[in-house]
C-alpha positions as CSV (number, residue, x, y, z in Angstrom):
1,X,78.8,148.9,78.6
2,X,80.0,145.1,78.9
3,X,78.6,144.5,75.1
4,X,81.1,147.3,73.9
5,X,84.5,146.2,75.9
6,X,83.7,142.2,75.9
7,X,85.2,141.7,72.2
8,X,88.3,143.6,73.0
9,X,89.2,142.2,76.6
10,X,88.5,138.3,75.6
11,X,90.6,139.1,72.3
12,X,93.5,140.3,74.6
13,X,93.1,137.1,76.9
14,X,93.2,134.4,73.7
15,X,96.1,136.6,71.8
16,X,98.3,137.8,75.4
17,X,97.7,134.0,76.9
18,X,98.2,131.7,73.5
19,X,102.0,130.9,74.7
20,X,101.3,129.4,77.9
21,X,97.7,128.0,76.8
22,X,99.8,126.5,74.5
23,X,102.6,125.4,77.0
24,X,99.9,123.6,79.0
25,X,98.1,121.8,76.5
26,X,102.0,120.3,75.0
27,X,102.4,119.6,78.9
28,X,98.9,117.8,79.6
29,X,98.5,115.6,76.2
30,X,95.4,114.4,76.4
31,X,94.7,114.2,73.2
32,X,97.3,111.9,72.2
33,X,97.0,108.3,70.7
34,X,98.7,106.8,73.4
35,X,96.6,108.2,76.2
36,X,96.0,105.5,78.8
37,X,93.2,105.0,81.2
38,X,96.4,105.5,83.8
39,X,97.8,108.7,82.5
40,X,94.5,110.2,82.2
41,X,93.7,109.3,86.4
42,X,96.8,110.6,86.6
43,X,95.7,113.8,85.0
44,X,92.4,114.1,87.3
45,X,95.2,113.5,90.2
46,X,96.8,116.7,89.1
47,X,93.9,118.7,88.6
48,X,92.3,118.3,91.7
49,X,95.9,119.4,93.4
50,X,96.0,122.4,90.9
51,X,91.7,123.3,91.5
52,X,91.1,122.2,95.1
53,X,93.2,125.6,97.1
54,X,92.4,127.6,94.1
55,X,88.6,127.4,94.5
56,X,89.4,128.2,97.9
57,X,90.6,131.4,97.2
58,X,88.2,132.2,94.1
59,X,84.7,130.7,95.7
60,X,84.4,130.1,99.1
61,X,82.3,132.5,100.8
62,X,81.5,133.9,97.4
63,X,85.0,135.5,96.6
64,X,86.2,139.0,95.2
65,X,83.9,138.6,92.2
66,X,80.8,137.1,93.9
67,X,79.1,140.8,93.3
68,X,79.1,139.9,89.2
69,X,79.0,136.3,88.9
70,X,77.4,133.7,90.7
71,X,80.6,131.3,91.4
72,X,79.1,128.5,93.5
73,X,78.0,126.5,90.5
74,X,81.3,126.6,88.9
75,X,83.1,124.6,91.6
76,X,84.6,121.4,89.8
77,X,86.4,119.8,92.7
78,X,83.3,117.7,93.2
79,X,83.2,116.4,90.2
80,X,87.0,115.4,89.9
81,X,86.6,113.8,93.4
82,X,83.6,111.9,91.9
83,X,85.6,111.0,89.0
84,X,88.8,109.9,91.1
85,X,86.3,107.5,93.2
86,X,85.1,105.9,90.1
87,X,88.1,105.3,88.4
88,X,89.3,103.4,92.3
89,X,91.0,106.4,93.7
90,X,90.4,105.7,97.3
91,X,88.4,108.8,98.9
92,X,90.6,108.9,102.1
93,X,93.9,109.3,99.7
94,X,95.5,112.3,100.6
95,X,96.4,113.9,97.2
96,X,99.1,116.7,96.9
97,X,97.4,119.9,96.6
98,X,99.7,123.0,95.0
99,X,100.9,125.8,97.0
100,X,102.6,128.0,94.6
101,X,99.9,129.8,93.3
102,X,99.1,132.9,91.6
103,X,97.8,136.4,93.4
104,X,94.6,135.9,93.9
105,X,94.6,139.4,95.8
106,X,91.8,141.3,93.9
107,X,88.4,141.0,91.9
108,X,90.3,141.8,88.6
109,X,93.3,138.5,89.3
110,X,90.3,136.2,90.3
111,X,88.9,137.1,87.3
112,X,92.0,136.6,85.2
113,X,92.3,133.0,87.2
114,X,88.9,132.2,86.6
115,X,89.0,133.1,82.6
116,X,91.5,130.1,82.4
117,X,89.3,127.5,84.4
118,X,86.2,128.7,82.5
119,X,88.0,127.9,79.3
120,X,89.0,125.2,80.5
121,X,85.6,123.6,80.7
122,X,84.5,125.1,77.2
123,X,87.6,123.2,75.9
124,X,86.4,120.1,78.4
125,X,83.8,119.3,75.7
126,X,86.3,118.3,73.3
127,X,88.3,116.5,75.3
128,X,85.5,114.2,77.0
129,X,84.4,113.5,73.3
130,X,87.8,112.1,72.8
131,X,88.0,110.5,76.4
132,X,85.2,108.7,75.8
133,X,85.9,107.3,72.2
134,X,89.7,106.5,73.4
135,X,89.3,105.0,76.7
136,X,85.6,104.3,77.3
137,X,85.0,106.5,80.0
138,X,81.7,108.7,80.0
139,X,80.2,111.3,82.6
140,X,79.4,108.5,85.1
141,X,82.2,106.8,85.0
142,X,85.2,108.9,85.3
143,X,84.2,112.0,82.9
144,X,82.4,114.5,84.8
145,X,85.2,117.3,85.0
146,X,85.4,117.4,81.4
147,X,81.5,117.3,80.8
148,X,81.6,120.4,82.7
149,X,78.2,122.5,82.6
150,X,77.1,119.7,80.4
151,X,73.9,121.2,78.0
152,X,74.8,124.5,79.9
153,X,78.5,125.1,79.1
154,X,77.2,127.4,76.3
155,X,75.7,129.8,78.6
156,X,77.8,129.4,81.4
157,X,80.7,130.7,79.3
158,X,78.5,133.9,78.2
159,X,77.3,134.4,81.2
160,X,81.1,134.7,82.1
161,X,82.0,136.4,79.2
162,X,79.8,139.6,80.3
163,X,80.9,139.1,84.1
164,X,84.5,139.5,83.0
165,X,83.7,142.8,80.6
166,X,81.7,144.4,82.5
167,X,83.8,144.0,85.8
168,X,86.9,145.6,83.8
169,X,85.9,149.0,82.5
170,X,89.4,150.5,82.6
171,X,92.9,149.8,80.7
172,X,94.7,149.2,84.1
173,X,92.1,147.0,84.9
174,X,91.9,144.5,82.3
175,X,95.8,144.9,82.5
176,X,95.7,143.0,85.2
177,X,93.0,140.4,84.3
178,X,95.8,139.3,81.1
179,X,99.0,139.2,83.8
180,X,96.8,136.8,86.0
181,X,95.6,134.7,83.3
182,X,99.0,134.0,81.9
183,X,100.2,133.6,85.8
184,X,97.0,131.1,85.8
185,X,98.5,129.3,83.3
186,X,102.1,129.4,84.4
187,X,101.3,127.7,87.5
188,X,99.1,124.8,86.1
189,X,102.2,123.9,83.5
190,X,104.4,123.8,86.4
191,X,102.3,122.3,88.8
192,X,102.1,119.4,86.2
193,X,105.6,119.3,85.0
194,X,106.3,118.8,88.9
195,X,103.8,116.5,89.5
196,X,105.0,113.9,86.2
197,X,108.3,114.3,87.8
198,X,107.9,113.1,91.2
C-alpha cells in the first residue's frame, strides 16, 4: 500500500513546500562565493538552536512515529555539537535554542517536521561537497552535519520515503503532513532571519 501512495504524497510535499524550501535556502546561503569559515560556524550555531528542542519532541523516547521508523539514528545534534567543538565553539557555550516551534502534536505533524530534516540531509551531500572545496572543512573537521548518513543517506531517505507513505493512508492525513512541512520550514527561515539579526 505505501508503494502506491509514496509518489503522490512526496510529489505534494516538493510542489506544496517549494516557496518556503525556497525561502530558507535565499535565507541560509551557503552556497555562495563569499561563504566564510565564520558565517558557516555561524550557520551550525543556528542549526543546533533550530534541531536541539525539535529532536526533543520528534525522538526522545521514540516519539509519535517510533511505531514506522526507527528515529534514534537520525538524531544530528551530535554531530553539530561535534562540529561546533572542532571549529573552537566552546562545549560549555550556552547556545540559543528556538522556542517558537511548530505542532508537533501528532504522528502525521512529526512526520511533516521530519520530511524537512530528512531532506535536509539528502540536500547535506551537496552542500558538504561545496564546504569542503570552499572552506576546507571535511567530516572530521567541522562537516559532519552535512555528511549526514554518509554511504547510507541513500537508504535512509527510502527507508523514510516508505515510513512517510505508508503512515498516511488517507487525504486528511497527508493534509496534515504538507501544513507541517511548510510550518517546518516557516520556522527555520525565521529562526534564522532572527538569529542574523541579533
Amino acid at each position: 500500500m505505501g508503494t502506491t501512495l509514496q509518489t503522490p504524497l512526496l510529489s505534494r510535499l516538493r510542489s506544496e513546500t517549494r516557496t518556503e524550501h525556497d525561502a530558507v535556502e535565499r535565507t541560509l546561503r551557503l552556497m555562495e562565493d563569499d561563504l566564510t569559515l565564520e558565517r558557516y560556524r555561524r550557520r551550525l550555531e543556528q542549526f543546533y538552536g533550530f534541531y536541539q528542542p525539535i529532536e526533543k519532541w520528534l525522538l526522545d523516547d521514540g516519539g509519535f512515529i517510533a511505531p514506522w521508523l526507527a528515529v534514534e539514528p537520525r538524531r544530528k545534534t551530535p554531530l553539530l555539537q561535534a562540529d561546533l567543538i572542532a571549529l573552537g565553539q566552546q562545549t560549555d557555550t550556552r547556545l540559543p535554542l528556538c522556542t517558537q516551534l511548530p505542532s508537533l502534536g501528532s504522528a502525521a505533524e512529526c512526520f511533516g517536521c521530519l520530511y524537512v530534516l530528512e531532506g535536509a540531509t539528502l540536500g547535506g551531500v551537496i552542500i558538504n561537497r561545496y564546504v569542503e572545496q570552499k572552506l576546507g572543512v571535511a567530516q572530521d573537521s567541522g562537516a559532519k552535519f552535512f555528511c549526514g548518513y554518509g554511504g547510507q543517506t541513500g537508504a535512509m531517505w527510502q527507508q523514510f520515503r516508505t515510513a512517510i507513505s505508508d503512515f498516511s493512508l488517507t487525504s486528511s492525513e497527508q493534509d496534515v503532513v504538507v501544513a507541517s512541512a511548510r510550518a517546518t520550514f516557516d520556522t527555520l527561515q525565521q529562526w534564522c532571519e532572527k538569529e542574523v539579526s541579533r
